[in-house]
C-alpha positions in Angstrom: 0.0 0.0 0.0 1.6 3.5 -1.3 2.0 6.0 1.3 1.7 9.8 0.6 4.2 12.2 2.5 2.8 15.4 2.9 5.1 18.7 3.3 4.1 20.6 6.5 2.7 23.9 5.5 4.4 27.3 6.5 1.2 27.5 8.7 3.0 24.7 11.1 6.1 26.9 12.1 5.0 30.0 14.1 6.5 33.3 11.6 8.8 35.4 14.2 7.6 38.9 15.2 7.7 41.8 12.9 9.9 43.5 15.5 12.2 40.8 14.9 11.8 40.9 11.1 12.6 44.5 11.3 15.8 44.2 13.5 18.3 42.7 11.4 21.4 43.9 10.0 20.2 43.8 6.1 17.3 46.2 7.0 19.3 48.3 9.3 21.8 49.2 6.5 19.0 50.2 4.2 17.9 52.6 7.1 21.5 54.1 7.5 21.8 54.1 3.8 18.3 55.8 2.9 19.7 59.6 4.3 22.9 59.2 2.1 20.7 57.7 -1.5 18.2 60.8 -0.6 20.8 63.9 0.0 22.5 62.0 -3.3 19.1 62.2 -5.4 18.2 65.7 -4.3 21.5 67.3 -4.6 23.3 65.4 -7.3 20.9 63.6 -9.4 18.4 65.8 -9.2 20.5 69.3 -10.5 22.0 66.9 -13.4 19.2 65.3 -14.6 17.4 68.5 -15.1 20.3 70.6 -16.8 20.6 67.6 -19.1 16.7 68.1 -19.1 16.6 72.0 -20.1 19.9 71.4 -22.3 17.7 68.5 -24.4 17.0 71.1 -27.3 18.9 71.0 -30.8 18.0 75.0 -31.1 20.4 75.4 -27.6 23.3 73.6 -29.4 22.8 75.8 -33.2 22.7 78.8 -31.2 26.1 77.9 -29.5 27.3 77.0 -32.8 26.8 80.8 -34.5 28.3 82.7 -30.9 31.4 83.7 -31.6 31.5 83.4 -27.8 31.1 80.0 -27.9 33.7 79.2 -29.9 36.6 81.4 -28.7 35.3 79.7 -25.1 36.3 76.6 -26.7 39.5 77.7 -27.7 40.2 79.6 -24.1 39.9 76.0 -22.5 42.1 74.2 -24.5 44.9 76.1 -24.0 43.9 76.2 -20.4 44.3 72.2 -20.5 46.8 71.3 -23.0 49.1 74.4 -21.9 48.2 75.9 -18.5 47.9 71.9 -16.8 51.2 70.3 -18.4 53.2 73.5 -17.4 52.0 73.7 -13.5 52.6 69.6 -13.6 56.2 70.2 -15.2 56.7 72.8 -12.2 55.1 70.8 -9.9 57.4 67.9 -10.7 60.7 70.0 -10.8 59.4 71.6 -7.1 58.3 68.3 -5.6 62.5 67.2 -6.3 63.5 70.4 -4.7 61.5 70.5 -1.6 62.1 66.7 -0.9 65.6 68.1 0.8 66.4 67.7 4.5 67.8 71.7 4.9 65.9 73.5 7.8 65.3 76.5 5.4 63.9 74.4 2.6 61.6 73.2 5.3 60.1 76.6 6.4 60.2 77.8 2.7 58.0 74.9 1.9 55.4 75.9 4.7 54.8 79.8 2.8 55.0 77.7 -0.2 51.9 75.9 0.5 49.8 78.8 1.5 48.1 80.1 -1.6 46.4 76.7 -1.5 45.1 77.0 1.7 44.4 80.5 1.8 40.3 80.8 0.2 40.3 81.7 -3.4 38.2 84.8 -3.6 39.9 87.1 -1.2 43.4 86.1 -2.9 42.3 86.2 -6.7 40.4 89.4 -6.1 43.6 90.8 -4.2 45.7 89.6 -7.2 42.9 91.5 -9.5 43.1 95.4 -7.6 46.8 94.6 -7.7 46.8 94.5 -11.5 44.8 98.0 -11.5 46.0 100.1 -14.3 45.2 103.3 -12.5 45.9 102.1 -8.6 47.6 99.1 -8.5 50.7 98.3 -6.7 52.2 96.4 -10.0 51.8 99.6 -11.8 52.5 102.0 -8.8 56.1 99.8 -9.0 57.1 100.2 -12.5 55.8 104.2 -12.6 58.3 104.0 -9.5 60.9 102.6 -11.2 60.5 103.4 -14.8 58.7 106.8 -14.9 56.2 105.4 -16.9 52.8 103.8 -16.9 52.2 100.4 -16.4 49.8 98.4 -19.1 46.5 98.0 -18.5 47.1 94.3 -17.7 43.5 93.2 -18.1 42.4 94.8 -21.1 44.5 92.6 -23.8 42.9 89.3 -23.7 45.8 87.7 -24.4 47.8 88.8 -21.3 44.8 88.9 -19.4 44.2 84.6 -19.9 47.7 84.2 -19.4 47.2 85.7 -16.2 43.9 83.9 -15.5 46.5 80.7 -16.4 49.1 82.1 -14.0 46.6 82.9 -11.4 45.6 78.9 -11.6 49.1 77.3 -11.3 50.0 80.0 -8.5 46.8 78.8 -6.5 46.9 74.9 -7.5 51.0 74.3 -7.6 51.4 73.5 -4.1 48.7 70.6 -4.2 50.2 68.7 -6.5 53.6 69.3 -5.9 52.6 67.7 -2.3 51.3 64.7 -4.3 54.4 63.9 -6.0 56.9 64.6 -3.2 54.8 61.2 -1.5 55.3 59.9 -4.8 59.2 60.5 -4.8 59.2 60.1 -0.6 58.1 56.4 -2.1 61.3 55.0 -4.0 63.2 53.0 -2.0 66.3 55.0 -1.2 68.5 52.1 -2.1 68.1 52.8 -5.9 70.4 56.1 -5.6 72.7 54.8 -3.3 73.1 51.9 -6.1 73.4 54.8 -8.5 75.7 56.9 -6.6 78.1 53.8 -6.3 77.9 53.4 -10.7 78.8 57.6 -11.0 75.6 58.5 -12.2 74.8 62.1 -12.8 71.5 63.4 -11.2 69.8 63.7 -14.7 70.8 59.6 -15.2 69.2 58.9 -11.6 66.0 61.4 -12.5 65.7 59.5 -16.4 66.4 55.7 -15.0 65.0 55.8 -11.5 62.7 58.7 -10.7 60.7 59.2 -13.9 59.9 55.8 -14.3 58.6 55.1 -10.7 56.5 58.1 -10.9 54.9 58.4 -14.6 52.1 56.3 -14.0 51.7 58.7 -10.9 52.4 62.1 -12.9 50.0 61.1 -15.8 47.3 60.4 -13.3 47.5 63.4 -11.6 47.9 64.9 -15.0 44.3 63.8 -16.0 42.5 64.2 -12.8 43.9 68.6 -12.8 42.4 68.6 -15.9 39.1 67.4 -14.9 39.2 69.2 -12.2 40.1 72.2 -14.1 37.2 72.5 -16.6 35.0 72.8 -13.6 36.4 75.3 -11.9 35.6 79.0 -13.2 37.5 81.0 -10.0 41.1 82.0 -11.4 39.0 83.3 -14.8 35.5 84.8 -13.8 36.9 86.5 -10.1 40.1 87.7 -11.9 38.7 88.9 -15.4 35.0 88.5 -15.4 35.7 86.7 -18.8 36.6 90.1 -20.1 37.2 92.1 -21.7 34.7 91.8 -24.5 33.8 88.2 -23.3 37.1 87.2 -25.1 38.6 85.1 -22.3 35.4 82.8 -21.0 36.1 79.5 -21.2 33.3 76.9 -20.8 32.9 77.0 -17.2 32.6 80.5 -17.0 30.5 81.3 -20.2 27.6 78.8 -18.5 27.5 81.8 -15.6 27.4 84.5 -18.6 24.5 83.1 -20.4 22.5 82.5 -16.8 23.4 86.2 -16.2 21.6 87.0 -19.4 18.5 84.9 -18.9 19.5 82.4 -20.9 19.3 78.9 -18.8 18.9 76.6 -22.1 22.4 78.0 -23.4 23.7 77.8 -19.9 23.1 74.1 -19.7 24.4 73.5 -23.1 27.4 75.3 -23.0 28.3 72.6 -20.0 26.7 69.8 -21.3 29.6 70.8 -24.4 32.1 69.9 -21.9 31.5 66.3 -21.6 33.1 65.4 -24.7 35.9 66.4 -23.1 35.6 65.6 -19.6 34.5 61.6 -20.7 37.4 60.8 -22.6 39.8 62.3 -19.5 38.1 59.5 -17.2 37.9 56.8 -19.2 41.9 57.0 -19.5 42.1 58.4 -15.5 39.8 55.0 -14.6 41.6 52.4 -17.4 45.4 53.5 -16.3 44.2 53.5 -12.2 42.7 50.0 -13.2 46.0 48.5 -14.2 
């Protein structure tokens, strides 16, 4: 005679309490978690999702196109990335060998050395900006002192007046980076050089054959994450210039705050939204040389 086995039903164990449901660790994290996902949606997603939103028209983009603005914005950040970014990291790495030095002096120079990093930007660019006053200034006050004659009017030439908004940059993000690559060279083992002192090499041999090849993957990183960091920043141009004079020395970062000036939020959101082709590529090649 076949016998049947029948499965006790769920009804047969007694479920535990919802308090004890509720109390474990899985639910817990997703109630610690909820306050970060929210602040992340509201003030992150949120913002992007609706400048992408008001930037989603093809008129914004032909508009773009036929500003001459536009275009010389284009050119202003290029320059500021291809030549303002590899010249502070050139610095950076020729300063990072300096102040790696054991002299006392070297020491306390490398403390004033850090301080237009830590000092706030506005009070410093805008002091840097009434210094360069054609009429008042104290660089112009100098050379009348000197010279007998009148200083140029330093930001009415929009070439001099990026290079300054370029200068203005490396002088405020130089010490930052230079920190990064003194760990960097704090980080090869000393016994290298003292192999290389005992062979007669000369300090450019040590820098080609030791240094430089345990810190490039270091230098190139840093290299592409300034220059991300870069197109979004807007301080060393718009406090110091305003993009002027004649608009001719916006670059994208700052022309986004000219069109929002004017009323203009669908141009805003597209000129930044014209970034990305440029900002994508930098972090693909920052996250596929990190990966390795």
């Amino acid at each position: 005679m076949a016998t049947i086995t029948v499965a006790p039903s769920d009804d047969t164990f007694p479920r535990p309490p919802l308090s004890a449901r509720l109390n474990t660790p899985q639910v817990w994290g997703v109630v610690l978690l909820a306050p970060y996902i929210l602040v992340f949606a509201a003030f992150v997603l949120y913002p992007v999702c609706y400048g992408l939103w008001l930037a989603r028209h093809p008129a914004s983009y032909v508009a773009l196109y036929h500003d001459p603005i536009f275009a010389r914005a284009a050119v202003n950040t290029l320059i500021f990335l291809l030549i303002g970014i590899n010249i502070k990291m050139v610095i950076a790495l020729l300063l990072s060998g300096f102040f790696i030095q054991t002299r006392s002096w070297i020491k306390w120079l490398s403390v004033l050395f850090i301080l237009p990093w830590a000092v706030p930007s506005i009070p410093t660019i805008l002091s840097v900006r009434f210094m360069l006053n054609p009429e008042w200034g104290m660089i112009n006050q100098l050379i009348f002192k000197f010279t007998a004659e009148d200083g140029p009017n330093w930001l009415n030439d929009p070439a001099i007046a990026l290079t300054m908004a370029i200068g203005m940059h490396i002088w405020k993000s130089l010490p930052f980076w230079t920190l990064i690559l003194i760990s960097g060279r704090l980080a090869i083992a000393q016994d290298l050089y003292e192999a290389a002192d005992v062979d007669g090499a000369s300090p450019w041999q040590k820098f080609r054959f030791i240094t430089w090849p345990s810190m490039q993957v270091l230098y190139l990183t840093c290299t592409l994450l300034s220059m991300i960091w870069t197109l979004g920043d807007f301080n060393s141009v718009y406090l110091l210039t305003g993009g002027g004079p004649a608009d001719l020395t916006h670059v994208l970062s700052t022309l986004g705050i000219r069109y929002l000036r004017l009323d203009q939020l669908d141009l805003s959101m597209a000129a930044i939204v014209c970034a990305l082709p440029l900002v994508l590529p930098l972090v693909y090649f920052m996250m596929k040389r990190l990966s390795r």
